[in-house]
C-alpha positions, 0 to 999 in steps of 0.5 A: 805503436807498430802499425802493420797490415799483413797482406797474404796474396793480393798482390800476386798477379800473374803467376805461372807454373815454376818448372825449374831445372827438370834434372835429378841430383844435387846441386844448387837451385836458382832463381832470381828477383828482379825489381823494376826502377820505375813501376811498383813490380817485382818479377821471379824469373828461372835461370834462363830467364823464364817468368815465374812470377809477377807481383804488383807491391806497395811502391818501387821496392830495393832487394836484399837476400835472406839467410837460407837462400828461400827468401828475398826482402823487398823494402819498399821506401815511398810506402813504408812498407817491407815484404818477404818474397819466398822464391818457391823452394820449398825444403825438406830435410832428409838426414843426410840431405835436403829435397827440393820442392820447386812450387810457385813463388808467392809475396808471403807477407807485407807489413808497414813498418813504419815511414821511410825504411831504407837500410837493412842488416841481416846476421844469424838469426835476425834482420834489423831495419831502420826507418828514417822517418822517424828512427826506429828500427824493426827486428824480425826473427828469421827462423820464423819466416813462413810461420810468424812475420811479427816484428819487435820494434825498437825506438832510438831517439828521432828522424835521420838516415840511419845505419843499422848492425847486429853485433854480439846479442846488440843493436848498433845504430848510426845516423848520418846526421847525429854522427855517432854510433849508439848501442841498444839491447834487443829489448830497446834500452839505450846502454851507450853512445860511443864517444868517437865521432863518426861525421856523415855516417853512412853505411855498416858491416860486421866481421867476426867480433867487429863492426865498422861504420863509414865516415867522411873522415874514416872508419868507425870500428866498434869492438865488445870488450868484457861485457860492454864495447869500445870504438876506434876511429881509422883515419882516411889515408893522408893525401885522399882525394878531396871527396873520397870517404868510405860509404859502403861496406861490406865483408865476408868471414873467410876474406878476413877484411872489410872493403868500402867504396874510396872515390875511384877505388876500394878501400882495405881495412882488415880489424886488427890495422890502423891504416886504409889500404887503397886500390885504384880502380880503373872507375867508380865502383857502383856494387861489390859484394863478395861471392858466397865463399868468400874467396873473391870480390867482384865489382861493377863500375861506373864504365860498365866492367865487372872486375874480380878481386883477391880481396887478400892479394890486394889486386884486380885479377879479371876484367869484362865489360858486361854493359854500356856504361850506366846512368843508375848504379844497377843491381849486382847479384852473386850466386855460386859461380854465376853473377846477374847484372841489371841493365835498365836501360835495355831492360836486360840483366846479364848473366855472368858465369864466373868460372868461364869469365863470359857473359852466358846470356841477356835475360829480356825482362822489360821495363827499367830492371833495377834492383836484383836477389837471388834465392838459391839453395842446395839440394837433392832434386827427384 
């Protein structure tokens, strides 16, 4: 049974008045979460780096952002516990527009779970997460979020470090451990296990009708067909260096291709090939993650570099150091333009603007910055 305690406000802590960017018309409208590698703290910070808010959460949270740009996820591992940050921008629809509201960000809900939640899938409507304690998965229904934090839980067989995606109204689930990749309905019903085995499975994405789980030995690519679905194992390229595989994936609609970590390099695989294209990368890729339009893919590796890719040209088309290099892999967070870099060692994030190619500043944020998401929305501003 779902055991979930609901918080509302007891953990904020110092919250001051959000100001926001003060001018009139539209555009986008920014401000970033900042979740610190040691402490249990979480702060909101403007542009520029003013403190907005400071939450005291559960345990030592990892970020993702939510569809809609209003909310960040906050997964609290060691407490087995989530909660939904909302970052202060409170819309209104006009018709033809939307105003923005700039009030104070505020933990809107803090739920547990259940033990160990770890990966997470957001897609449409729906975010998904998995508990490696003891293998179920939580639903959340995103059009809900500020009204109804309820979750449907769904069993799937036992403990293992688990990935999760959404693909054409099912669940798909993956364990590192059992190496296969299993379909549920939204309901809970197991209605097939894939026969391809997929050896340490670790992490998942979704392009169009596909998605693709990471292999030791591949790519796991799982397709619907008629009213089921089917899987097809992509080979790592013969001659890889010993070591490299797949681990982390990514995509982006108008890009057109799933890109995973390879050793020292990234990996290509758009759904229709039956072969990896690989390009070397200068060092380890620690984060990459597409800009919102999907028209390029910026990395950060292990000696410090942000690099900007033509996800279709196959190539590195920009270079810039933007930190020494670091011992953790750092947070990456993309908005429109502009990209934020966490640098725990100085207790900094780099904002990068991405049309000028230069870092434009380094927020101080104090203690260990780790983990980054941005909310950011489009409106009109009165």
């Amino acid at each position: 049974m779902l055991r979930s305690v609901v918080l509302f406000g007891a953990l904020v802590l110092g919250l001051v008045l959000a100001h926001g960017r003060g001018e009139e018309g539209e555009g986008f409208f920014r401000r970033l979460a900042v979740a610190d590698g040691k402490e249990a703290v979480v702060r909101v910070l403007d542009e520029e780096g003013k403190l907005l808010g400071q939450f005291t959460v559960p345990s030592p949270a990892r970020l993702y952002p939510l569809s809609g740009g209003q909310y960040v996820l906050a997964v609290h591992r060691d407490a087995g516990a989530v909660s939904f940050l909302f970052g202060g921008f409170r819309l209104e629809d006009h018709g033809d527009h939307q105003d923005v509201k700039e009030e104070n960000p505020y933990v809107a809900a803090t739920l547990r779970t259940g033990p160990k939640p770890t990966h997470i899938f957001a897609h449409g409507e729906t975010l998904a997460v998995f508990h490696d304690g003891d293998g179920t998965v939580v639903l959340f229904d995103l059009r809900r979020l500020g009204l109804d934090f309820t979750p449907r839980l769904v069993a799937t067989g036992g403990a293992d470090h688990g990935a999760v995606a959404l693909l054409g109204g099912a669940l798909l689930v993956g364990g590192l451990e059992r190496g296969r990749a299993e379909v549920y309905t939204p309901a809970g019903a197991r209605v097939l296990t894939l026969p391809q085995a997929c050896p340490r499975l670790h992490g998942e994405a979704v392009l169009g009708e596909v998605a693709a789980f990471g292999c030791a030995d591949g790519v796991l690519l799982v397709q619907r067909q008629g009213r089921g679905f089917v899987g097809r194992k992509v080979p790592n390229p013969a001659g890889s260096p010993e070591g490299a595989r797949v681990s982390t994936l990514t995509a982006h609609p108008r890009a057109g291709v799933f890109v995973g970590n390879f050793g020292q390099a990234l990996a290509f695989l758009e759904p229709r090939e039956s072969r990896l294209e690989v390009l070397p990368l200068p060092a380890r890729p620690l984060r990459f993650a597409f800009d919102p339009e999907g028209e390029a893919l910026y990395v950060l590796t292990a000696d410090g570099h942000l690099h900007k890719v033509d996800p279709r040209a196959r190539r590195v088309v920009g270079s810039l150091e933007v930190m020494a290099a670091p011992d953790a892999a750092p947070g990456l967070a993309l908005g429109h333009g502009v990209a934020y870099v966490a640098d725990p060692s100085r207790g900094e994030v780099v904002r990068v603007d991405l049309e000028a190619w230069r870092v434009t500043a380094r927020l101080k944020v104090g203690g260990a910055p780790l983990y980054l998401a941005l909310f950011e929305v489009v409106g009109t501003k009165h």
